[in-house]
N, C-alpha and C positions, 0 to 999 in steps of 0.2 A: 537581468535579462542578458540572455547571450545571445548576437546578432553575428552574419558572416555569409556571404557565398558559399555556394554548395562547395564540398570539399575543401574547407577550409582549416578543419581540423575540430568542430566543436562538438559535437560527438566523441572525439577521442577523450577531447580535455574532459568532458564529462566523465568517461571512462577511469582517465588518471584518477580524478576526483574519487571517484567511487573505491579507487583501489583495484578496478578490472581487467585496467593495464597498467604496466609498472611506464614511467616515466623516463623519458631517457638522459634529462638535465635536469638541476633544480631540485627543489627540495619542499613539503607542504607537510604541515600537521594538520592532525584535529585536536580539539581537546579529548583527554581523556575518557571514557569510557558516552561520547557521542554518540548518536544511532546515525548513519545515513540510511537515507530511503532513496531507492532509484527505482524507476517505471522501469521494468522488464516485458519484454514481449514474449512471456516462458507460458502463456494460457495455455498451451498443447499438453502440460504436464495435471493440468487441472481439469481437460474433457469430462471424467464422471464424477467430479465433487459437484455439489450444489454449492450458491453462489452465496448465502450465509456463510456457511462451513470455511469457503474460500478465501473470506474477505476476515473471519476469524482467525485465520492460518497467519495472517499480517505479521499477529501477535503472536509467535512462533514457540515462546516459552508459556503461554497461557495456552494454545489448541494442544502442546503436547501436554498436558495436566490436567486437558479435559478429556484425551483422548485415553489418558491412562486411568481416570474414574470410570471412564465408561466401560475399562477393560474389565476390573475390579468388578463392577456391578453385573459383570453376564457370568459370572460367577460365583461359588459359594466361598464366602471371604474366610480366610482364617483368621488367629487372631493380628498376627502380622500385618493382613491385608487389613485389615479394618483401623488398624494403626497407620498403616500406608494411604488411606483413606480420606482419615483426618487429616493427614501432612497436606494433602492435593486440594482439599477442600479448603483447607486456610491460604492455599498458594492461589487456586483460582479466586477468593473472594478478592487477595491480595491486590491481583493482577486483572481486577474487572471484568471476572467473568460473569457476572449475574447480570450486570447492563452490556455485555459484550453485543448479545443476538439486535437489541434496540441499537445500538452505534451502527453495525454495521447496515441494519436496514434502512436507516437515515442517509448515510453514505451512497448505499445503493439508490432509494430512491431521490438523492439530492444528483447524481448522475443521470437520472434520467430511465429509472428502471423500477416498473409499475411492482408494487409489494408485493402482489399475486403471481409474479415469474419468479421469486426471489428465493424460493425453495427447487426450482427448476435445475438440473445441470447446465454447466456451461457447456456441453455437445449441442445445444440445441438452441443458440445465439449465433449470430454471426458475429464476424471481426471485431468491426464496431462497438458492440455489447462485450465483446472480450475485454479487451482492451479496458474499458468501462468498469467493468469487476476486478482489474486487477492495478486499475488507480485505487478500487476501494479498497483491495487488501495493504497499498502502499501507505493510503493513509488513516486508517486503521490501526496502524503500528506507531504513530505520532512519533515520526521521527525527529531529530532535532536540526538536521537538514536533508532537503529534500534536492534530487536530480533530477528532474524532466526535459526529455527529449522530445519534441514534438507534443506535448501534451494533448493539443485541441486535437490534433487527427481522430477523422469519424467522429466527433461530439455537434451536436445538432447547436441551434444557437444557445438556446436556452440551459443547458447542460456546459456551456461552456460561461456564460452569466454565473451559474453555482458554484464554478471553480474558479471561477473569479474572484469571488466574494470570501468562498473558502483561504486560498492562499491569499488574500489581504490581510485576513485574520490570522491566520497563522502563524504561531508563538515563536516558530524555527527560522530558519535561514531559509530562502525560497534560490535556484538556479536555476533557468528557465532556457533552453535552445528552444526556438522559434519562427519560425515567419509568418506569423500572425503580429502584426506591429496592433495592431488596436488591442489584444490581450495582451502583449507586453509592453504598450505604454498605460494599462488598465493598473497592472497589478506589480511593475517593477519600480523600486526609486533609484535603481542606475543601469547605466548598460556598460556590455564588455563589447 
């Protein structure tokens, strides 16, 4: 848990964290080939995807190998493509594409997003549910540490109980800015 008066700087450090801004003292690694995950507020780049596709996207080298099947297939394959084919189809089994579409419906509706909108665009959500869809693309991607800025913002109680439980469980490192003290005395064992 990260605690602080407004402007105090925990959002930047977040930021260092991430790599988004460079640091201007001091020195931090990761280990080696790490994933971080950080909550973006980029849903305006995602207006006309539906919110499966979206929260597939997480996993950035898995949506581009189904995105490249699906190119292959509106087309008459040569024998290359059909070889190019096989390469994508071992890469997505690889990389969980056959339970992809069920993970991310879970996610969506463990947020708080009825299964019947879940093929919807995100144009047609407010904030809220933005916001919403693109914790699920964050955690989707099973990072091995995770940035959140505000997490609960817009999340109703009950949506915020799932991400509770969610990041308890969670196999990664959790960093948390807040000022919900009852979510981050829920799901932190230290504070900064």
């Amino acid at each position: 848990g990260l605690i602080g008066a407004n402007g105090c700087g925990k959002s930047t450090l977040l930021k260092i964290l991430s790599g988004e801004v460079d640091q201007t003292t001091g020195e931090f690694s990761y280990p080696k080939n790490s994933k971080i995950g950080v909550l973006y507020q980029d849903y305006y780049l995602f207006e006309e995807d539906n919110l499966i596709d979206i929260v597939i996207m997480g996993r950035k080298e898995l949506w581009e190998a189904m995105a490249e099947k699906e190119k292959l297939l509106s087309k008459e394959m040569s024998d290359k493509d059909i070889e190019k084919f096989s390469e994508l189809e071992e890469k997505i089994v690889h990389l969980g594409g056959y339970e992809a579409e069920n993970e991310a419906e879970e996610l969506l509706t463990g947020l708080g997003i009825e299964q019947s909108k879940q093929t919807q665009n995100l144009s047609t959500f407010s904030g809220g549910y933005k916001m919403r869809v693109m914790l699920a693309k964050l955690l989707f991607n099973h990072p091995d540490l995770l940035l959140l800025d505000e997490p609960t913002n817009y999340l109703d109680i009950n949506t915020i109980a799932w991400l509770s439980q969610y990041l308890k469980s969670f196999a990664g490192s959790v960093m948390v800015c807040s000022h919900d003290r009852q979510f981050l005395n829920e799901i932190s064992d230290s504070m900064i």
